[in-house]
N, C-alpha and C positions, 0 to 999 in steps of 0.2 A: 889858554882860554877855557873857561869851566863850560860843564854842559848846558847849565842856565844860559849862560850867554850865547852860545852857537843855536838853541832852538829855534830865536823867533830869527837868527837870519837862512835858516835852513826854510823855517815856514815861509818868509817872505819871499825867497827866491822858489820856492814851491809855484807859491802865485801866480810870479810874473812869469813860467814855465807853463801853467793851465790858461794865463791868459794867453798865452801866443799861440798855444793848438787851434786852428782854424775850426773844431767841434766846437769850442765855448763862445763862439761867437754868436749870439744871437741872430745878427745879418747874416749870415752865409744862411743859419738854417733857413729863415724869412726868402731869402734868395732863391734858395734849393727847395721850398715849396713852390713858392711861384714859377718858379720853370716847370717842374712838375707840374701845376695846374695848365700852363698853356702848353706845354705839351699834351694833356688831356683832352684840351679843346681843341689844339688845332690837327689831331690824327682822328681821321675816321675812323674810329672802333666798334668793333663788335663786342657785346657785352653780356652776359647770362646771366638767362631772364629770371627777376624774382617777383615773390609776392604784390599783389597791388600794381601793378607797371602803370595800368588804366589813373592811379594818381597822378603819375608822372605827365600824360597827354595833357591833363587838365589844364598845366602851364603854358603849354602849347595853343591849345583852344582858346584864352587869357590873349596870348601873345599875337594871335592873329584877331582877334579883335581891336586890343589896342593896335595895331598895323593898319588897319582901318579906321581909326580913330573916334575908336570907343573908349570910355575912363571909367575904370572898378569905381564900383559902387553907384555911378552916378549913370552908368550905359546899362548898365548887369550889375547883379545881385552876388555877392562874391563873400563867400562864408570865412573869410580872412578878409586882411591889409592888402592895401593894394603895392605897397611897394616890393613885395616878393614878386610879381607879375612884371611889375614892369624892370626891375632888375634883372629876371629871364628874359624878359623880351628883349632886351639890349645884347646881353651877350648873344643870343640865337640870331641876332641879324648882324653882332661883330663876326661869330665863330660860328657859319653856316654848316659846317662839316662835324658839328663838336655832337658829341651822341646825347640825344634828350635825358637822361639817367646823371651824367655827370655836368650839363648844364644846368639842372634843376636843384642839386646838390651843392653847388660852387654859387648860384645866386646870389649869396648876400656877402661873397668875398670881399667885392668893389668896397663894402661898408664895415667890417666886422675886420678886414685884415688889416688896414688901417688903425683903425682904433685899436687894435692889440698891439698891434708894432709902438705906437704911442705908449702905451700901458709899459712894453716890454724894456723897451730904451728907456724907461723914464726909472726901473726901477734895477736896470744894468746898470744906473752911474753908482749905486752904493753894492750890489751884487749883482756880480756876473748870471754866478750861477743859480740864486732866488728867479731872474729872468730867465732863463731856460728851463726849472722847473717850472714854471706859468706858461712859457711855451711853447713846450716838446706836444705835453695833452692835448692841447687844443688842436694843434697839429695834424697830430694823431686825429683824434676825433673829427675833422674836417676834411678830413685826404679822400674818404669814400662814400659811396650811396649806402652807408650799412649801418642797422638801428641794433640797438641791442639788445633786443629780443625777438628770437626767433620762433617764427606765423605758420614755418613751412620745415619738414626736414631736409629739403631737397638744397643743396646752395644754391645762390645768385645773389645779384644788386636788388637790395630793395627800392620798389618804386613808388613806398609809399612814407609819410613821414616824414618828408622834406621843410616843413616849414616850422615842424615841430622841432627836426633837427637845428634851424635856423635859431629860432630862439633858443633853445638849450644853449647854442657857442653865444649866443648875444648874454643868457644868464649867466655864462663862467664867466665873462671879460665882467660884467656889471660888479660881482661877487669881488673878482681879484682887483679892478680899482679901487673897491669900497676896503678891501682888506689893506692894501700895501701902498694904496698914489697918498702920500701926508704934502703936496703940495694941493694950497685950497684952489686956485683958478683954477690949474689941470684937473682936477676932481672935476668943479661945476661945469666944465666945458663936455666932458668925455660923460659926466649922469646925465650930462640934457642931450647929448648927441646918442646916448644908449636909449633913452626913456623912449625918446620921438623914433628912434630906429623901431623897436619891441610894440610902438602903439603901431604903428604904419605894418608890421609883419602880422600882428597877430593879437587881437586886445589884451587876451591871457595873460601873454607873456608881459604887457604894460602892467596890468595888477599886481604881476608875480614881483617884477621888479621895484614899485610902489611899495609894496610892503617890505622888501631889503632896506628902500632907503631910507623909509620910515622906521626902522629896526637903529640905522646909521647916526639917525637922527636922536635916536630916544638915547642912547649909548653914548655921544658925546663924540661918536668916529667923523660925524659930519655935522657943521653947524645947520640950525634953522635955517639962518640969512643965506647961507650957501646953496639948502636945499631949496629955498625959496626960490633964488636965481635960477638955480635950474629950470623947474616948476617953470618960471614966468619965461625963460628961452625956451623952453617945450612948445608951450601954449601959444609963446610966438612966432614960432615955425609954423604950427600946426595952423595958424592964421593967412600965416604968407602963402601955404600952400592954399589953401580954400580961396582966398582972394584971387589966385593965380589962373586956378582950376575952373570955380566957377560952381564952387561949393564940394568940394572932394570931400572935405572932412565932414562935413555935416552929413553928407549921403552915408557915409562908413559908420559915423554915429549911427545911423537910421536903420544902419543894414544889422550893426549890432543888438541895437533893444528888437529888429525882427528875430533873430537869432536866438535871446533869449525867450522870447515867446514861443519858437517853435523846440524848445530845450527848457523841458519845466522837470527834467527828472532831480525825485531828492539827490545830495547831495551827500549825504552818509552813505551809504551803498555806492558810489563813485570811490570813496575814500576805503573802500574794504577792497573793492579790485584794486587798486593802487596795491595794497599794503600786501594783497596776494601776488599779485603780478611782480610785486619789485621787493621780496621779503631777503633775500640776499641783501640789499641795500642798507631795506630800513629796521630792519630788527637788529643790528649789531652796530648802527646808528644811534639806534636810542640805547642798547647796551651801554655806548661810548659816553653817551653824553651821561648817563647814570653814574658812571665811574668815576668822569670826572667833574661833577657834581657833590660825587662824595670825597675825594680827594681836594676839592677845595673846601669843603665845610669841616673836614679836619685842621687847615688852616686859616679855618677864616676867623674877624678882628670880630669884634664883640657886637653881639645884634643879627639877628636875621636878614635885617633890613640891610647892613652893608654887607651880609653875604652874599645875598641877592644882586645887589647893586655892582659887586666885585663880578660876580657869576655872567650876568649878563654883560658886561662891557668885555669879558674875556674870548676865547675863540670857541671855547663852549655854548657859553651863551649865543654867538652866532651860528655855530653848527646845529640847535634847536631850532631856531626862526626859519634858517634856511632849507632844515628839512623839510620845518610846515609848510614854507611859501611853495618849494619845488614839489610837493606833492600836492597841493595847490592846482597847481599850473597840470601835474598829470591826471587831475579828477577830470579835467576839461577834456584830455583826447591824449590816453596811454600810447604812446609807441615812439622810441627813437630813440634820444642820448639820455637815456632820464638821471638825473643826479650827477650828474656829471660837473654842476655849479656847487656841491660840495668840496670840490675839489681843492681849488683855492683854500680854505678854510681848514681844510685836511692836512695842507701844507702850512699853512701858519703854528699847527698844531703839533706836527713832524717839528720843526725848529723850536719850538718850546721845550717839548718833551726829552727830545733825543741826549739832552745833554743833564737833564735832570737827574740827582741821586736817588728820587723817588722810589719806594718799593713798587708800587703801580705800574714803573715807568713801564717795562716788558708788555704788562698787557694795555698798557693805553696805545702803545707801537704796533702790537699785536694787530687789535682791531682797526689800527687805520688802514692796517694793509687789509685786512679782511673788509673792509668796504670799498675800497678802492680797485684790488685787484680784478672782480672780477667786470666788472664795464671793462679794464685793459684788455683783459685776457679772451674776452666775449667777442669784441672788436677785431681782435687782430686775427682769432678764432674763424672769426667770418669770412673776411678777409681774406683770410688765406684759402679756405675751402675755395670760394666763390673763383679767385684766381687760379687755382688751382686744381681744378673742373674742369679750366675754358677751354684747354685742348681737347677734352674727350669729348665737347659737346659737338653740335652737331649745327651751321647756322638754320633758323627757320626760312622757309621759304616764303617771305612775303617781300619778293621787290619794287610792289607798285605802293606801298605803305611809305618807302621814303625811310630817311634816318631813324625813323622811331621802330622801325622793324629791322635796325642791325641788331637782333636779338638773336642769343645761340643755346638751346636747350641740349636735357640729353635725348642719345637715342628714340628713349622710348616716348618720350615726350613727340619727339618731330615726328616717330607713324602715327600714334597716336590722335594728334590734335586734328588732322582733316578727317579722318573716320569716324571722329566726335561731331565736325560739325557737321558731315554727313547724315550722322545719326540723329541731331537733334533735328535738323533739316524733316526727316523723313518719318518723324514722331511730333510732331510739333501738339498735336491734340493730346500725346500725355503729357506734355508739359505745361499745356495750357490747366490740364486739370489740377493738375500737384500746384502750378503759381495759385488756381483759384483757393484752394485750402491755407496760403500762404507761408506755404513751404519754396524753400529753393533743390536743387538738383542734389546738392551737399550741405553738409551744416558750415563748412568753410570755402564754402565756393569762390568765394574771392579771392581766400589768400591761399588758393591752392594754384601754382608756376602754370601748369596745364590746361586752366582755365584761360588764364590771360594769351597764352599762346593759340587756342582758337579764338579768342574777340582777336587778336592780328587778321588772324586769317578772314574772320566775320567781315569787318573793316576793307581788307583790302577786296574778298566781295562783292562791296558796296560800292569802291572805286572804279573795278571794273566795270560795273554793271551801270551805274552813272553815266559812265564816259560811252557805252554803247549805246544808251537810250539816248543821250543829249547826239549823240552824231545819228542815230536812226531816227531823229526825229526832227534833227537842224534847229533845236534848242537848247540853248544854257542855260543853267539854273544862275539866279542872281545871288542865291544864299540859297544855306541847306541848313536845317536845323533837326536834330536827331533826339527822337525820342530815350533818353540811356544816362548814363549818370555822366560820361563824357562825351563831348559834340567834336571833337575831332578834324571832322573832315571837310569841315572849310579849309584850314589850316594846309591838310595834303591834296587839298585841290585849287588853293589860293584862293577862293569865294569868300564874300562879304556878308558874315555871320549877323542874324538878326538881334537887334536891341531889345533890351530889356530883359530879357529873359534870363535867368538863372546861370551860374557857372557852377558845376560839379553837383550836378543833381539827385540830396539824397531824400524821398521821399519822408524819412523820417524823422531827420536833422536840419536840411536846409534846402525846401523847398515854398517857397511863400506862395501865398496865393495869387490868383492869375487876375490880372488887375486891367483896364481901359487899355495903355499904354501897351502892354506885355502882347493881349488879342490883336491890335492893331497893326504890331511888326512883324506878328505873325502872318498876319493876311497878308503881308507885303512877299514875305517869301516863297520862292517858286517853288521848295523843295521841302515836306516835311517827310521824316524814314522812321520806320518802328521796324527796329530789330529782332528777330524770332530765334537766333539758334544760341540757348536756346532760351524762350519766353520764362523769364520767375515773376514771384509778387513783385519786385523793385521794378523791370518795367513793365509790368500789369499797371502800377500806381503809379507811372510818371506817363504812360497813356491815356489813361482813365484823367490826371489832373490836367492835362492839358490837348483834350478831347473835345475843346469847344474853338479849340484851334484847326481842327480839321474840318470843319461842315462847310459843304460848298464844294469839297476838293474831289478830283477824282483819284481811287483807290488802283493803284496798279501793280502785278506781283512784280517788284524790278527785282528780285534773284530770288532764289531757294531761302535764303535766310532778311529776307529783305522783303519787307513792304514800302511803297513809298506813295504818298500823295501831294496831287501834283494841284498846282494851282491853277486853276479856270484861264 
């Protein structure tokens, strides 16, 4: 038998040898993360603390509202979708014991690992392994609370950029059905079930995604008619919920054009931090797409015009659109998987190229690794530190704060942080003067680990001190609402958070003004608290705007870092 003849039965029995290794199976890995995720949630873990943690409560705050039964947008004012909320709030009343950092991260699983697993089985009947490249990344990029870019030197979980991270996984599945599903129903079912996912998480990401399929569309990858359907299953979801609700979508609408109004900054100067912030990404992006722009106008058919026309329907032309749209989407609020929806796109590009005799081919290979690797490498980078820290840390001592204070810093951190709040405690008139000048303590106060580990300690504080006045004085507070960007502590005190009023309070992004409705819930509740350790501008001006909610009240020092007034 000649060797022509023995090749393709040596390659075929190659095959069905890769297909029988239990790694190439798509399900086992879908499997083997899902175990991992409820393993996640159902061990009580300790977790080391990272940047922003105070985003993370946020959800919590959310989740005990609706537990009360309150509805985003139409109870409170909610600078996002409200289906990220209520997707936390389910898993936190299935998985009571799961640590708020990895409940907040794994929210939009219920919606996003389905759809991929669809996507993934759909595109295993013609390759195995094209499905396990789409994914292993995703995977990966979904396993932990870490963004990738680092706020802080110190490791830990990030606690912030949760719903940024949500859409980014919602923009790679949109990206890779748009690229690989050629069945037209499964396409229109999986764009209208991503479209209405992305508008309900985050408007952004609906735009961002808007312009892909509009991109789908103009390319000839998805019909009109097809997009249309979508379109009109979006819009009828989006109906059936609002009929249901009792106007949800239209109040989210509402809360969006408030948003925009309190968010007038140009939008060129957005696009310059982007291109600073993410220049590993996008500069050897647009390299790429130069390349091979020029390597197809060496062979392109006669005319500009079907250069162009070739250019754009090719995986180049999509690798342009989708840079714009994903930078796009991070003009709105940098931090978390950014680019990471190139990916897909990367890999249609990889199977092009790899087998081309092109002179190019090397460095068109080149630069896909060099845009790709380093979100890999950044990731697992993190990852690893943050894990591999957590023995040396030290847990904090907050056990009246509840699950959101299994948090474990280092050493120097855990002396540290109650000598801080001691210290802001017992200085509170220079801090009063440095917030008037509208300066804060630090230029990174926020995303500095240290920080967030005394608001723990502030917080539980406030718990204590709560719980002795309500017993020294043989009254409960029927709600509590906290002057601060996150309101907290109904949630670890079970109390019935007042309506109307704002979730995640940034004076200078999304606080709307204080309206009939907002004064009103206010008067109803027994308990308003402004926080002092220690006092910056941010709650100088979330005091100051909602200062006409205190009149009437009496003022009492309930702890060192605690004001609280109480209702008549």
């Amino acid at each position: 038998m000649s060797a022509s003849t023995d090749q393709p039965v040596a390659t075929g029995a190659a095959k069905v040898l890769v297909a029988t290794r239990p790694w190439a199976s798509p399900a086992i890995w879908l499997a083997a993360f899902l175990a991992f995720v409820l393993a996640g949630l159902l061990l009580p873990l300790r977790l080391p603390l990272g940047s922003y943690y105070w985003d993370t409560a946020v959800y919590f705050d959310a989740a005990q509202r609706i537990r009360e039964g309150q509805v985003p947008n139409i109870d409170f004012f909610a600078p996002v979708g409200p289906l990220g909320y209520y997707l936390v709030a389910g898993l936190d009343r299935l998985f009571p014991d799961a640590h708020p950092l990895l409940t907040a991260n794994w929210g939009l699983l219920p919606i996003t690992l389905p759809l991929l697993a669809i996507l993934v089985f759909h595109v295993a009947r013609s390759s195995r392994g094209l499905a396990l490249a789409l994914l292993l990344p995703f995977l990966l990029f979904a396993s932990l609370p870490i963004n990738l870019h680092e706020v802080y030197p110190l490791p830990g979980f990030d606690g912030y950029g949760h719903y940024n991270r949500h859409i980014a996984l919602l923009l790679y599945v949109l990206v890779a059905v748009l690229m690989f599903v050629r069945d037209r129903p499964l396409t229109i079912w999986l764009v209208a079930a991503l479209m209405l996912t992305l508008f309900l998480v985050k408007v952004t990401g609906a735009v961002t995604g808007a312009m892909l399929v509009g991109y789908a569309v103009l390319t000839g990858r998805m019909r009109l008619r097809d997009a249309c359907l979508a379109t009109a299953a979006t819009i009828g979801a989006l109906a059936v919920i609002d009929l249901a609700s009792g106007g949800l979508t239209r109040a989210y609408v509402d809360d969006i054009l408030t948003l925009l109004k309190l968010n007038t900054d140009a939008l060129l100067p957005r696009f310059l931090t982007v291109a600073s912030f993410k220049f590993e990404v996008i500069a050897p992006t647009l390299v790429l797409i130069c390349l091979l722009a020029y390597a197809a106008w060496r062979t392109r058919p006669a005319g500009l015009a079907a250069w162009l026309r070739e250019f754009a329907i090719s995986p180049a032309g999509w690798l342009a659109i989708a840079l714009l749209a994903l930078t796009f989407f991070e003009t709105q609020n940098t931090g978390s998987l950014e680019f990471i929806g190139l990916w897909p796109i990367l890999l249609a590009l990889l199977l092009d190229w790899r087998r081309r005799g092109d002179s190019l081919r090397r460095a068109v290979l080149l630069l896909i690794c060099v845009i790709a690797a380093p979100a890999a490498v950044n990731f697992i980078e993190r990852s690893a530190r943050a894990t591999f820290a957590a023995p040396t840390y030290l847990p904090l001592e907050v056990d009246d704060v509840g699950k959101l204070g299994r948090v474990s810093v280092k050493p120097d951190i855990a002396e540290r942080a109650p000598i801080m709040l001691q210290h802001y405690a017992s200085h509170q008139s220079a801090y009063a003067d440095l917030a008037a000048t509208g300066q804060q303590p630090s230029l990174t106060l926020y995303s500095e680990i240290d920080h967030h580990a005394i608001w723990l300690l502030e917080i539980e504080q406030a718990i204590v001190a709560i719980e002795a006045w309500e017993h020294a004085n043989k009254r409960m507070f029927n709600g509590i609402f906290t002057l601060d960007f996150v309101d907290v502590l109904n949630y670890l005190l079970d109390r019935r958070p007042p309506r109307h009023v704002p979730i995640g309070i940034d004076p200078t992004r999304s606080n709307p003004k204080l309206d009939a409705e907002m004064i009103e819930s206010l008067h109803q509740t027994d308990a308003i608290l402004a926080p002092k350790c220690p006092l910056t501008s941010i709650r100088a001006a979330i005091f100051k705007h909602f200062a006409g909610a205190l009149e009437g009240r009496s003022k009492v020092a309930l702890a060192p870092c605690w004001d609280l007034y109480v209702k008549p």
